[in-house]
N, C-alpha and C positions, 0 to 999 in steps of 0.2 A: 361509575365515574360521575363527576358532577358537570354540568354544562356551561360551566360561566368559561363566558366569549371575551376572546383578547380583542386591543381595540382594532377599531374597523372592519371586525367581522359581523354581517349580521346576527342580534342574539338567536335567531330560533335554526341558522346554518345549521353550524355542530347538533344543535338539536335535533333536525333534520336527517345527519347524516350516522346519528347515533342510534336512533330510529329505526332507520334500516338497517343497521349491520346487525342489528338487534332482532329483531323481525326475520331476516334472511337465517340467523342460527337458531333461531327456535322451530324457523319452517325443516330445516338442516337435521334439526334433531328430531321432530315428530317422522321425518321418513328414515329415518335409520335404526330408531332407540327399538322402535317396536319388532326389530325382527333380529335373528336370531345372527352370532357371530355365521354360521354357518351360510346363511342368506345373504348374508352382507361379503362374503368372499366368492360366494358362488355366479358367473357369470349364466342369466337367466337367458339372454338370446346373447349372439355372436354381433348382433345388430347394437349390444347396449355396453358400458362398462361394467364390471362389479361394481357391488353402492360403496363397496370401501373407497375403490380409487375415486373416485369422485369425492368423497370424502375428506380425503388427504391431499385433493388436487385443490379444492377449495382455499385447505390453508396455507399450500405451497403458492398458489396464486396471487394470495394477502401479503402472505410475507413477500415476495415478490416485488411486486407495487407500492406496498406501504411501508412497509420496515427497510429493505435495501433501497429502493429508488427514492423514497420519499426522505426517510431517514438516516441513509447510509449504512446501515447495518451490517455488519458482517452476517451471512446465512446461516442462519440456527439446524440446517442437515445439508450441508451440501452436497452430499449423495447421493439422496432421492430427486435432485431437482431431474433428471432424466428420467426418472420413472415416470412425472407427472407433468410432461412435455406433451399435450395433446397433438400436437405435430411429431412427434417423434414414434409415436406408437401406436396403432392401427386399435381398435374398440375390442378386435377379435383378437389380438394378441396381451391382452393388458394383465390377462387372470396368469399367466405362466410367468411374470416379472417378479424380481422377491419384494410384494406391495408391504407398506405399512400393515399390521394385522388391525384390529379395531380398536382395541383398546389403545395402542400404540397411537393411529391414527387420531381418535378422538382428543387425547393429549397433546399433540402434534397443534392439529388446528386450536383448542382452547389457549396454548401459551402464546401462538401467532396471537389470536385475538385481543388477550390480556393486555400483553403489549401494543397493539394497536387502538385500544381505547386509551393509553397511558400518552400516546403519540395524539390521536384525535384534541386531545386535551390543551395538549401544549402546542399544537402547529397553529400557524395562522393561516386560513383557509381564502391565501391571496398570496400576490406577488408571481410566480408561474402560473403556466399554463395547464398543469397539472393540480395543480391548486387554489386556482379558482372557482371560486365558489362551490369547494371541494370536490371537485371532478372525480380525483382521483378516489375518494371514499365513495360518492354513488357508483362510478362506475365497478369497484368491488363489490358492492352491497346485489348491483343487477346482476356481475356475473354468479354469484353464490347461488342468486334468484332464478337465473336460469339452468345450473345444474341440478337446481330444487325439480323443475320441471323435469329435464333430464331423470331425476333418480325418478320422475313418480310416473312418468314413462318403463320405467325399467319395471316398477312396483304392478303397472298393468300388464307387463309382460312375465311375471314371476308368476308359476305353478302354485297351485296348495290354499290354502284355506285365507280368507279376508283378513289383513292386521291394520287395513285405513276403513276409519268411520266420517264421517259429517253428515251434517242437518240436508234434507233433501230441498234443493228451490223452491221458493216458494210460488206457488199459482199463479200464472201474470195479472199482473192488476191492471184495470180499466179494461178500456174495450180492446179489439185485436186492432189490427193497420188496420186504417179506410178502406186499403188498394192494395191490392198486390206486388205492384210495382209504383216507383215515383218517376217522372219526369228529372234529371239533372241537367241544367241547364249549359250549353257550352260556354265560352270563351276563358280568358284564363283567372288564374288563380294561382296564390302562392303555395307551394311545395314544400316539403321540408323546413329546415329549420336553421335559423343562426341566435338564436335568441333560450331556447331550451339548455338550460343550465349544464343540465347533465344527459344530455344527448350525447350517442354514440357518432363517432366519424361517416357510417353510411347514412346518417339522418340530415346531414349537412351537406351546402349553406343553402339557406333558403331561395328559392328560385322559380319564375315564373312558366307555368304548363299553361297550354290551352288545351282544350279537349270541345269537341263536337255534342252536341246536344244528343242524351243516350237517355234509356230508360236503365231501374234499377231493381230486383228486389226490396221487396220491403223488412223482409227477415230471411235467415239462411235456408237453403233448399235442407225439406225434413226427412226423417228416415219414411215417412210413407211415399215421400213424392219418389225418392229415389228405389224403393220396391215397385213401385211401377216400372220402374225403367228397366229392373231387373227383372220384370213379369213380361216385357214386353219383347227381351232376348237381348235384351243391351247387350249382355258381356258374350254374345253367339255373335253379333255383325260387328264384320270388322269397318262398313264405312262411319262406324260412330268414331273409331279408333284414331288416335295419330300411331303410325307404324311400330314404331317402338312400344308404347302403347301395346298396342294388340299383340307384338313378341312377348310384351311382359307376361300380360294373362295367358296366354297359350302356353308358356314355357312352367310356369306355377299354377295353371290349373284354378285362375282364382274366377269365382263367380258373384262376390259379395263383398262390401265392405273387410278388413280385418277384424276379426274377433266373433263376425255373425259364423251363423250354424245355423244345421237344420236334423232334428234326431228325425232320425231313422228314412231310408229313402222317400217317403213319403209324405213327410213332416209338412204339414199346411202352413204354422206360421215360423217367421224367423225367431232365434232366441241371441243372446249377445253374454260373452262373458265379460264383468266387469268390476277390475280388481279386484277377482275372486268369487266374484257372484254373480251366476247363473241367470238372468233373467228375460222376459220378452224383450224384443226389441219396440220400445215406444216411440210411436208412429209422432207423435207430437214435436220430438226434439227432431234440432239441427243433426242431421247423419254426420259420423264421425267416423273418424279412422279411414280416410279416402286416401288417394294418389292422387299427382296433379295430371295424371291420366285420368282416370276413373274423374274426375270432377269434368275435365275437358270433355268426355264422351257424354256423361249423361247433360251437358249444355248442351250439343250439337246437335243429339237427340230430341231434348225439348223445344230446337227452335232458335235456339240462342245461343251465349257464348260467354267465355270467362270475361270480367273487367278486366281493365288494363290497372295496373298500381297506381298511374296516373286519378282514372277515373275511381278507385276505390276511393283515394285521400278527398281529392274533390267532392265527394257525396258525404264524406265521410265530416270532413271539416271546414266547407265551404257553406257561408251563410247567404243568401242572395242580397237580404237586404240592405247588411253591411256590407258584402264584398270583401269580407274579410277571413282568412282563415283560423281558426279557434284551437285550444289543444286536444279538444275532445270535441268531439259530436253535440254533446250536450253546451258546449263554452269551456269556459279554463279552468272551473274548479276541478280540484280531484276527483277522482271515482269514487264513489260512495255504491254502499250495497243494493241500493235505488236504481242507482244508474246502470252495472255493470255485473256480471258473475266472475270475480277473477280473484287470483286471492288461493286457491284451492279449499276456498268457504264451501264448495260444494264438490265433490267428484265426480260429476256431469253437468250439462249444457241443461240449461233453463228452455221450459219450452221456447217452439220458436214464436216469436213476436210478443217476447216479455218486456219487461225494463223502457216501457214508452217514456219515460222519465229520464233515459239515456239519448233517446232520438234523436237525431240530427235534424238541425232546422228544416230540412227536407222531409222528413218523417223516416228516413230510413232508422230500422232499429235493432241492436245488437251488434253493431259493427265495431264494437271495445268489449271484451271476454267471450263467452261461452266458445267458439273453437277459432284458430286459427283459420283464416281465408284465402285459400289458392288464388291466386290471379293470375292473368294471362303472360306476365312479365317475368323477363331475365333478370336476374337479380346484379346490377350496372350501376356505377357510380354515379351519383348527378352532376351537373357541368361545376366546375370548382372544389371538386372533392379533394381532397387532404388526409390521406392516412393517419391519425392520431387515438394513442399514442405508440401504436404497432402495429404492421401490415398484416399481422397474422388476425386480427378481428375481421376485417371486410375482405380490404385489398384482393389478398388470394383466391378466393372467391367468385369474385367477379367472371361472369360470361355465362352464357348458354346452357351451361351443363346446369344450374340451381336457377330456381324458379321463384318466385317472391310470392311469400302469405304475409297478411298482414290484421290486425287487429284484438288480437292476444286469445286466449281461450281461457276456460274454470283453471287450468293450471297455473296462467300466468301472473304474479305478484304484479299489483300497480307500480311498483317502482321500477320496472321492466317492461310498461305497455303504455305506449301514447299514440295520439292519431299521427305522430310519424315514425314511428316503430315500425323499422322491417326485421321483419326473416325471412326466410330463405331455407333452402333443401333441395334435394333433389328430386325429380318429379315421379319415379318412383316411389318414394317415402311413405309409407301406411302408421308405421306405429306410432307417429306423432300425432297431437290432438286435432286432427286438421278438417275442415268440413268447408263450405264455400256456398255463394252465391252466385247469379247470373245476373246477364244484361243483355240487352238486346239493342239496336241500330234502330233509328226512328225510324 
């Protein structure tokens, strides 16, 4: 399609938001094309969807948003819209539904899209609220982006031989952190956001936290720090534990990260399977695949204790000099491969205390890609929150039971990670990309 802007849209908008829808189905098709109709119907954990329905849910979603709400359209299947009601159907029940098959599927989503670049072309990206400064195309373009994540979640959790490649990170450049930890200085600081174009409803409006003077990692806790903890009987005491917590592991038997191992009872080092391949577990990266249990105990263990989501953002995008908060750690430009691992440019976390070129005025560094970061927080609306443009994104959500990570990992696309980007899970949760740091109380 071509880009030329009706008047009073910015030229490089559409271009922008063309970008990513573009970008989200090429990532769309590198996780589905490579593996077989069979693979793609088959439900690999009970924990994930088949990559079909995702597939199909993507372009029921578009059409959805784009073609009926935005455009009016009568629904090109109205039949399936039930099948692909992620509120309606449970993860563990989706593989017994009569789903799209793949071929069907792939079809399905490419004439949604057709048509919605035919729409991108002619709408004018203003006037609604939906259509300012095309809200409504970023925000498809992030949700495509994070069932990308989703399917390559699934894709780590699938049996059988390797079908994803990429370039290994590269060796961090410069030298490693000064320190260990930084100093973050208390008082307050602006939170979230009103100003982010295409910001989701729990990133908003922007609002003033204080927080106390904390100390912080300087990169995320690594898989060696955390085999100490596990040399040390971490997962045998329960005063590391919160209760549930220690029901979890007692009940599953778990004594390690997901996906580590150890051949044969007497196996000296850990090994880690990853998407498909067999390897050691290197001491150097951020540990991955934790619970917001398993992260909670090995803090308590060391002395310390999860940040609060307050205190992550604050270190995260608070500059002292200015006083002012930034969209990244680094300032407001984009992510760039310098600053960040995110992208699925790699299938693993960069060692830790890479990317000094991302750091936070404070020197903290990594806190945008390589894994998502447990914090100590309920995942709760900020004061003035607004549902938009449906409660089923945040709203439902909300309370005690989901726990806030924040800062994206190697899975997540930049059009889907900013320094006020939440997510959320339940603290259980292992197969998501998730790893964390600490903090400590002056």
């Amino acid at each position: 399609m071509t880009t030329a802007s009706r008047p009073g849209t910015p030229p490089d908008l559409r271009e922008r938001a063309v970008a990513a829808l573009t970008a989200a189905r090429a990532r769309t098709a590198a996780l589905t094309d490579p593996v077989s109709d069979g693979d793609l119907t088959a439900q690999h954990s009970p924990l994930m969807s088949p990559l079909v329905w995702d597939l199909a849910h993507i372009g029921n979603m578009e059409e959805l948003w784009l073609l009926r709400r935005v455009a009016g359209r009568a629904s090109l299947r109205p039949e399936i819209d039930p099948l692909y009601d992620a509120f309606e159907h449970p993860r563990s029940e989706r593989p017994k539904l009569p789903l799209l098959g793949p071929g069907e599927a792939r079809r399905y989503a490419a004439e949604v899209r057709g048509r919605v670049f035919d729409l991108l072309e002619h709408t004018p990206l203003e006037g609604t609220e939906l259509l300012d400064s095309g809200y409504v195309f970023g925000m498809i373009a992030q949700h495509e982006q994070q069932h990308d994540e989703t399917m390559l979640i699934t894709h780590q959790l699938r049996p059988g031989a390797p079908v994803l490649t990429a370039p290994e990170p590269d060796p961090p450049q410069g030298p490693p952190p000064p320190a260990a930890e930084v100093l973050v200085p208390g008082g307050p600081f602006t939170m979230g956001t009103s100003a982010e174009p295409w910001s989701l409803d729990n990133e908003r409006p922007a609002h003033v936290r204080e927080t106390v003077p904390f100390r912080m990692d300087t990169a995320p806790v690594t898989n060696a720090a955390y085999q100490a903890f596990i040399a040390d009987g971490g997962y045998h005491e329960p005063r590391w534990w919160a209760a549930p917590g220690w029901e979890q592991i007692r009940a599953h038997s778990i004594e390690a990260p997901l996906f580590w191992y150890r051949e044969g009872p007497t196996g000296d080092g850990w090994l880690r399977r990853r998407f498909g391949v067999t390897e050691p577990v290197p001491g150097g990266e951020p540990v991955l695949h934790v619970s917001w249990y398993e992260a909670d105990a090995y803090a308590r263990w060391a002395g310390r204790r999860l940040p609060t989501e307050a205190e992550w953002e604050k270190a995260a995008r608070y500059d002292p000099v200015t006083g002012r908060s930034a969209r990244y750690p680094w300032g407001d430009a984009d992510p760039t491969p310098d600053r960040a691992n995110l992208g699925q440019r790699h299938l693993r976390p960069a060692p830790a205390g890479s990317y000094p070129a991302g750091a936070s005025p404070l020197g903290v560094r990594q806190l945008i890609g390589d894994v998502w970061e447990w914090t100590s927080s309920d995942f709760l609306p900020y004061p003035g929150f607004r549902a938009f443009p449906y409660r089923e994104y945040s709203e439902v959500f909300f309370g005690p039971e989901h726990k806030v990570l924040r800062g994206g990992s190697f899975a997540v696309d930049p059009v889907a990670c900013r320094g006020t980007f939440r997510n959320w899970d339940l603290p259980v949760r292992r197969q998501i990309f998730s790893g964390f740091r600490t903090a400590r109380d002056l």
